[in-house]
Structure formats: C-alpha cells, structure tokens
C-alpha positions as CSV (number, residue, x, y, z in Angstrom):
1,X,0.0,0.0,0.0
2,X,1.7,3.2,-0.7
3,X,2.3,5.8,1.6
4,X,-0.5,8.8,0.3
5,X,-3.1,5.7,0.6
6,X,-2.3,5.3,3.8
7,X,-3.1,8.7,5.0
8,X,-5.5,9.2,3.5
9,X,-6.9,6.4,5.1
10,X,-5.9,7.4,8.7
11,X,-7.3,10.6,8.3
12,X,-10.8,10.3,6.9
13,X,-12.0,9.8,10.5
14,X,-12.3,12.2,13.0
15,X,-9.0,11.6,14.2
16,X,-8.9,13.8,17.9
17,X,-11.1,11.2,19.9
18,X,-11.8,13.4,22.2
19,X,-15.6,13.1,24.0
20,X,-17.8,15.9,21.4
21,X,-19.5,17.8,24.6
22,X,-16.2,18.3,26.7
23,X,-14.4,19.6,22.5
24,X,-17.7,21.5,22.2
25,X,-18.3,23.1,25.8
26,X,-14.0,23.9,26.4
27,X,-13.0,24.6,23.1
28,X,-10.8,28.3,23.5
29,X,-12.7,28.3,26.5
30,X,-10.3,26.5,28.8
31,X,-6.9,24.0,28.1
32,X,-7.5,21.0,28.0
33,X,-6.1,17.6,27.5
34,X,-7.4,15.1,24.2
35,X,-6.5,12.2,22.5
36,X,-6.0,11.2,19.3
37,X,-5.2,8.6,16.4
38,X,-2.2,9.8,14.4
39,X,0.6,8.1,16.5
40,X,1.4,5.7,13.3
41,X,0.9,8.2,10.2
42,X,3.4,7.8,7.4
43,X,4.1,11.1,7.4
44,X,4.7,11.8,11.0
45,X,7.5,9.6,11.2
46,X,11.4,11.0,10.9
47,X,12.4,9.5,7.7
48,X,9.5,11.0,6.0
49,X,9.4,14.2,7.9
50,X,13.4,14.0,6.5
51,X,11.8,14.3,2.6
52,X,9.3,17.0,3.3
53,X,12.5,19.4,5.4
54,X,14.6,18.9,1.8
55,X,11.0,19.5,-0.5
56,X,10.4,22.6,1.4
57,X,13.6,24.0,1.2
58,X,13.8,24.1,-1.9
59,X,10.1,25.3,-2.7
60,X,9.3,27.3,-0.1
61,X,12.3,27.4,2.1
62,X,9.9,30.4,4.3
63,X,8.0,27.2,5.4
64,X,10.5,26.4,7.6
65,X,12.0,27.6,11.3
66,X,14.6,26.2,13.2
67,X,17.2,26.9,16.0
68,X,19.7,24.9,18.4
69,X,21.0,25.3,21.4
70,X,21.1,26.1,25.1
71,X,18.0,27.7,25.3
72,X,16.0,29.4,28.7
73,X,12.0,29.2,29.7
74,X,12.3,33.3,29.3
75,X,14.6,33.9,25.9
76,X,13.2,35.8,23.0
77,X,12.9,34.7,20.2
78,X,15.5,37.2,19.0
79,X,18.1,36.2,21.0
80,X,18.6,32.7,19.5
81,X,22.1,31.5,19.3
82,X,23.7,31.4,15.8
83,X,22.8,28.2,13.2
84,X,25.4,26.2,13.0
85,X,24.0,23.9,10.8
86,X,21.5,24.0,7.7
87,X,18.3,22.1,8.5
88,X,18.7,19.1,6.6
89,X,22.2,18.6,8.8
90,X,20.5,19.8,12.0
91,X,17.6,16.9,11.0
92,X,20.4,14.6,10.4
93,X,21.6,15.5,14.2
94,X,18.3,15.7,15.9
95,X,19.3,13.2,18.7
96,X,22.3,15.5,19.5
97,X,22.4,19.4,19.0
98,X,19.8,20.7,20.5
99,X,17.1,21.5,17.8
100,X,13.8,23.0,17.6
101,X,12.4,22.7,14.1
102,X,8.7,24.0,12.9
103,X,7.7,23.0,9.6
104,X,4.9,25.9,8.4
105,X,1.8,25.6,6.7
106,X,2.0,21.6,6.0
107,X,-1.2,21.3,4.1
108,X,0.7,23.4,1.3
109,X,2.8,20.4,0.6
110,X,1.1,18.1,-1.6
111,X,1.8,15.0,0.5
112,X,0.7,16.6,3.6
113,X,-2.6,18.3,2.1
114,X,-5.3,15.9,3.6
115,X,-4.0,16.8,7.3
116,X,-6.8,19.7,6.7
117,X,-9.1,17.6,4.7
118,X,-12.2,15.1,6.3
119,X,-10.9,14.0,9.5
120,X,-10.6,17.7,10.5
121,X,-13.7,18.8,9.2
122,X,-15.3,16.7,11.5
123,X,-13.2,17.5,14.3
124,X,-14.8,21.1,14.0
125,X,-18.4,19.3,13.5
126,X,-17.6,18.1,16.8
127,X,-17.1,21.5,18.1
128,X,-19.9,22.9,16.8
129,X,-20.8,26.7,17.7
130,X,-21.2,27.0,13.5
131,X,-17.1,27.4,14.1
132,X,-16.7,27.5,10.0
133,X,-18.2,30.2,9.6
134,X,-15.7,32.0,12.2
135,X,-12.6,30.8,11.0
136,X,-9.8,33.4,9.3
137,X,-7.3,31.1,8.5
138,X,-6.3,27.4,9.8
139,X,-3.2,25.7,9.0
140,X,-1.0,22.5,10.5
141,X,2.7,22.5,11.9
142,X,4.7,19.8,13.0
143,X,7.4,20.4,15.5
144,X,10.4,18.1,15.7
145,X,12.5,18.4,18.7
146,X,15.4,16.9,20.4
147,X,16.0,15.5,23.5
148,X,16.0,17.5,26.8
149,X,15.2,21.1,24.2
150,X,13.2,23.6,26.1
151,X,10.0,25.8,23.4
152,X,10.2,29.1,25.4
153,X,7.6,30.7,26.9
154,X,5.4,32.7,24.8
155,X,1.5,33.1,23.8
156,X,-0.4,32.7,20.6
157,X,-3.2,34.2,17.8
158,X,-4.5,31.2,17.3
159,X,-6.1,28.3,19.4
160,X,-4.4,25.1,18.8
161,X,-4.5,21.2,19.2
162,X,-1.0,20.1,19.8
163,X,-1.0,16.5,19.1
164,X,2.0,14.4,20.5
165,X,3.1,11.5,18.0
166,X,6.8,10.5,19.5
167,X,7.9,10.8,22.7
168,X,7.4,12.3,25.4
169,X,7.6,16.3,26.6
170,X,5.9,18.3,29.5
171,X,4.1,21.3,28.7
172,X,2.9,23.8,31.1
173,X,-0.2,26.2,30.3
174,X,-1.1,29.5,32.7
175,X,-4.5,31.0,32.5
176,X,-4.7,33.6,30.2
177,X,-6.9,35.5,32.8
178,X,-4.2,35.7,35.3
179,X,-3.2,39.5,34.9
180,X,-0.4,38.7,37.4
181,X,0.8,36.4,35.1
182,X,-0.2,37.8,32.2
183,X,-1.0,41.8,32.5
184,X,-2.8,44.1,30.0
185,X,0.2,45.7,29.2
186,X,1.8,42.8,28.1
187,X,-1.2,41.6,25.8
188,X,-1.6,45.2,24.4
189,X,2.1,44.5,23.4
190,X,1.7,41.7,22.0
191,X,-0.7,42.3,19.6
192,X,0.5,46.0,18.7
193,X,4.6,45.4,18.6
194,X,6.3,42.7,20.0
195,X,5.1,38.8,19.7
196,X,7.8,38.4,22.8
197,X,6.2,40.9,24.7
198,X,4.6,38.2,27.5
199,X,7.6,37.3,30.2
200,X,8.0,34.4,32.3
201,X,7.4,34.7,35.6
202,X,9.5,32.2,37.6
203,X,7.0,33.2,40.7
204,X,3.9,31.8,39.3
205,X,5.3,28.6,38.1
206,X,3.2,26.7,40.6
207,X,0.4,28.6,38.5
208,X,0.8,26.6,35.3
209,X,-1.5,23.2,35.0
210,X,1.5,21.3,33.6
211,X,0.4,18.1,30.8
212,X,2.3,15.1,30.6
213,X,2.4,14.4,26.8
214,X,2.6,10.8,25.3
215,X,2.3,9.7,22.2
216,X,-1.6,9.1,21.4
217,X,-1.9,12.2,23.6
218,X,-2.1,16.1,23.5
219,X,-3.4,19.5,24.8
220,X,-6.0,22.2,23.3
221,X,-4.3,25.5,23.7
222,X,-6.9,28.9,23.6
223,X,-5.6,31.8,22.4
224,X,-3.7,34.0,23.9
225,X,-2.8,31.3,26.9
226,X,0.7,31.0,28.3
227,X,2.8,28.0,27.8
228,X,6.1,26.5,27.6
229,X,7.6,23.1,27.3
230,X,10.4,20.9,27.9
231,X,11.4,17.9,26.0
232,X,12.1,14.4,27.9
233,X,15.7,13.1,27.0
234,X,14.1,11.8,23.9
235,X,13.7,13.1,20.3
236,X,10.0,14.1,19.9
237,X,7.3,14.9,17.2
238,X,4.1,16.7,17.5
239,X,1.5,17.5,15.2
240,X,-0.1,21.1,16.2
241,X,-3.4,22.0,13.7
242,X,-4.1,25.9,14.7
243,X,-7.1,28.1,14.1
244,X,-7.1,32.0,13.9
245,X,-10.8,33.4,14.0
246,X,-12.2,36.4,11.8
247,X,-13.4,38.7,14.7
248,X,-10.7,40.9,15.2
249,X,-12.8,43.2,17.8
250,X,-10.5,41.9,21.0
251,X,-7.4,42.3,19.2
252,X,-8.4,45.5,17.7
253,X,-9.0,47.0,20.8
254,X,-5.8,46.1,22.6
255,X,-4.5,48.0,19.7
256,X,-6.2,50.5,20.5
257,X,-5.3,50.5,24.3
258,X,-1.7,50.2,23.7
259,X,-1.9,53.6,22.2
260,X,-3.9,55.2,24.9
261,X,-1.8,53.9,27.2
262,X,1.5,55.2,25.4
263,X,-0.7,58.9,25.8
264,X,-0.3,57.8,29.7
265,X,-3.7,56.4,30.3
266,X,-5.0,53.6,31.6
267,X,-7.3,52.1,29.6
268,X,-10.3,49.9,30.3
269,X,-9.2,46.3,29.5
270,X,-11.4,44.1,26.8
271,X,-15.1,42.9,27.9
272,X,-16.1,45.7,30.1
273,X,-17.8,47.2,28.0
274,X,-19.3,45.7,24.4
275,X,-19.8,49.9,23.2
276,X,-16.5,51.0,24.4
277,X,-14.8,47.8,22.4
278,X,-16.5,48.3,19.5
279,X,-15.9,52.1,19.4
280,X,-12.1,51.4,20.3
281,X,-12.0,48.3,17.5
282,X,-13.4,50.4,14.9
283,X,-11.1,53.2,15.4
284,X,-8.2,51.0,14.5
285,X,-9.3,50.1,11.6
286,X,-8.0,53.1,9.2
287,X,-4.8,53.2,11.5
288,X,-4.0,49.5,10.7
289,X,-5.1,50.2,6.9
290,X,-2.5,53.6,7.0
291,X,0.0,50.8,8.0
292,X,-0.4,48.8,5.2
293,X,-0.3,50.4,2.7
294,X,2.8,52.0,4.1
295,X,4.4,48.7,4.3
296,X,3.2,47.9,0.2
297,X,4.6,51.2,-0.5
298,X,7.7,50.2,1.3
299,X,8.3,47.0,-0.1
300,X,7.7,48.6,-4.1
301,X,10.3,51.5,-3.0
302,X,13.1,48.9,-2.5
C-alpha cells in the first residue's frame, strides 16, 4: 500500500477522539487535555518528515524555522544563538544538537494536504458553535525536537491542538486571565509590537497546569494562553493544527489600548464594555489600513 493511501486512510475519520461535549463546551474556553489517532501516520515519522524538510527548502524554504541550542524558559525569540548547521544537517543531528524545528503551513505540501481535509472537518463538527463560519485562517505544523530542548515561553493568535506522536515532553499552560501572570500591558504589546512581549514569571510557576504528553496524547491550547515546554531526553514529534478566527474586535482594541496607554492612560481592559470595544475596535481600523499600505509602498520602493 503506498504511503498517500495510507493517510488518506488514517485521516478520513475524525481523528482527535476526544468526548464531542467536553471539545464543544471547552473549546478556546479552557486547556485541555485530548486524545488522538495519528501516532502511526506515514508522514509523521522522521524519515519522512526527513523528505518534506529537503522539499520545502527548496520550494518554499519560508516554510521552515529552526534553531539549536542552550535555550531558557524566558529567551526571546530574538536572542537565539547562531545556526550552525543548515536544516537538513540539524535533522540529520536531531538526537544531538539541540534543535527545535517548525515546519509551516504543511497542508501546502502536496503529501501533507489531507491533514486539513475530512478528518478535521469533522473535528470542527464536533465542536460545533457554526465554528466554520468564524474561522480566518487554519493551518498545521509539525514540531520536531530533540532531547531535553526547552520551546520558550510565549502566547499565541491562534487556538491550537497540539497533538503528541513520539515521545514524550511536559508542557505547562497559565490561565490567560491571570493578569499577574499575564498583565494588560503585556497583551496590548503583543498584539500591537512585540510577539515576545509576554515574560515568564518564575514566581507563578506553581500557576501553570503542567500536561504530561505521550504519544496518542495532547493539549487544546486557547488563544492568547501562556505555555512552555520541555522535552524528555528523547527526540520528539508533534503534530499542532491551529485556528485564527475572523473577529478581530478583542485584538483590535488592545491595539487600541496600547496607544492610549502610550498617551499615559489607563485604559479599560477588553469585555467591560461591548460599546467601548467596538468604538475602540473600529477606530483602529483606518490606523491598521495607513499601515499597510505603508508597508506595500515600502516593499515597491526597495
């Protein structure tokens, strides 16, 4: 049987097994922990995952992130040490140098397209609340990472399912309403200027619900909720299918209070008040268009 048959074949069915009412009632409500049936697909395994990190460098070599190293809980993403390796080699040495690698935007790949076909559309049939209909964009990653590597603490646009297929990793999630944890400055900053902008918090630690991920296992992740995780001394693979929603209303107004707040107010945080959001969502609108077409007008200039 060849390998696309396969796969396809593993993922006609609804493959996060997950109970429908706890995915419907929880879902980027509250993090979570689900199951699935993916352990043994193909295309999740390292040889193959080999293949698709040499296909996509050389057709869409954007599609893929990596980095190695000694890495903290609380680095930025801009402080990454220095590649030493290109990411066929640092694939080749997974087992020893300390990788992180993120392949983008699978489904673009024509061996990987069916990770967003049948089985996932029934995943969000599962979910219900007429989710289509709400969706901006939804794509897949898979992470591959080596033993003992630490993903560093950060938060997200989307809401995720984070699917583990090899090994075996710990990753602890904060609640995103925590504003010790996670303040409204922070948020604001996030959204406006600086996708590092949340910082760990050594204090709160205890905080964090912390998941035990196997393979067969995996986590639901809301947006905007803080996480990091640490590898077991073990190379692992995970499988993480994200959705980023249309209503831009929350985001738009933490836009919008950033800037107030750089005018030295203090601004009402999000879900106060459903007038003052809308009237602080809508005036961001023209600022974020200015900023566009600024950037276009930047990029035909050079």
């Amino acid at each position: 049987m060849s390998t696309s048959v396969v796969s396809n074949d593993l993922l006609e069915d609804c493959w996060i097994t997950t109970d429908s009412e706890l995915l419907s009632s929880k879902f980027d409500r509250e993090h979570f922990e689900i199951t699935h049936t993916l352990t043994e697909h193909p295309l999740l395994q390292i040889p193959e995952l080999m293949e698709l990190a040499e296909r996509t460098l050389q057709t869409r070599p954007a599609g893929i992130y990596y980095d190695a190293g000694d890495i903290r809980v609380d680095q930025r993403w801009d402080q990454m040490p220095k590649k030493q390796f290109s990411v066929v080699e640092t694939m080749k040495r997974i087992e020893t140098c300390g990788a992180w690698l993120l392949f983008k935007d699978v489904q673009r790949d024509p061996e990987y397209r069916a990770f967003l076909g049948s089985g996932w559309h029934k995943i969000k049939a599962k979910i219900g609340h007429n989710l289509e209909s709400q969706i901006l964009r939804e794509d897949a990653l898979i992470f591959v990472t080596s033993p003992k590597r630490i993903a560093t603490y950060h938060i997200d646009r989307e809401c995720s399912f984070l699917l583990q297929i090899k090994g075996t990793k710990t990753i602890h999630i904060f609640d995103r309403t925590d504003r010790e944890v996670l303040p409204e400055e922070e948020i604001e900053r996030f959204w406006t200027v600086d996708n590092n902008a949340p910082v760990y918090k050594p204090q709160f630690q205890a905080r964090a619900t912390s998941y035990k991920l196997r393979a067969g296992t995996g986590v639901h992740i809301p947006v905007n909720c803080p996480h990091w995780v640490e590898n077991d001394d073990n190379i692992s693979v995970s499988l993480n299918v994200n959705v980023q929603f249309k209503d831009t209303l929350r985001a738009n107004t933490y836009r919008a209070n950033h800037a107030l707040r750089a005018l030295g107010l203090t601004p009402r945080p999000p879900g106060q008040s459903a007038a003052v959001d809308y009237f602080k969502s809508r005036s961001m609108v023209p600022v974020l268009a200015a900023k566009s077409a600024l950037h276009k007008l930047s990029s035909l200039k050079k």
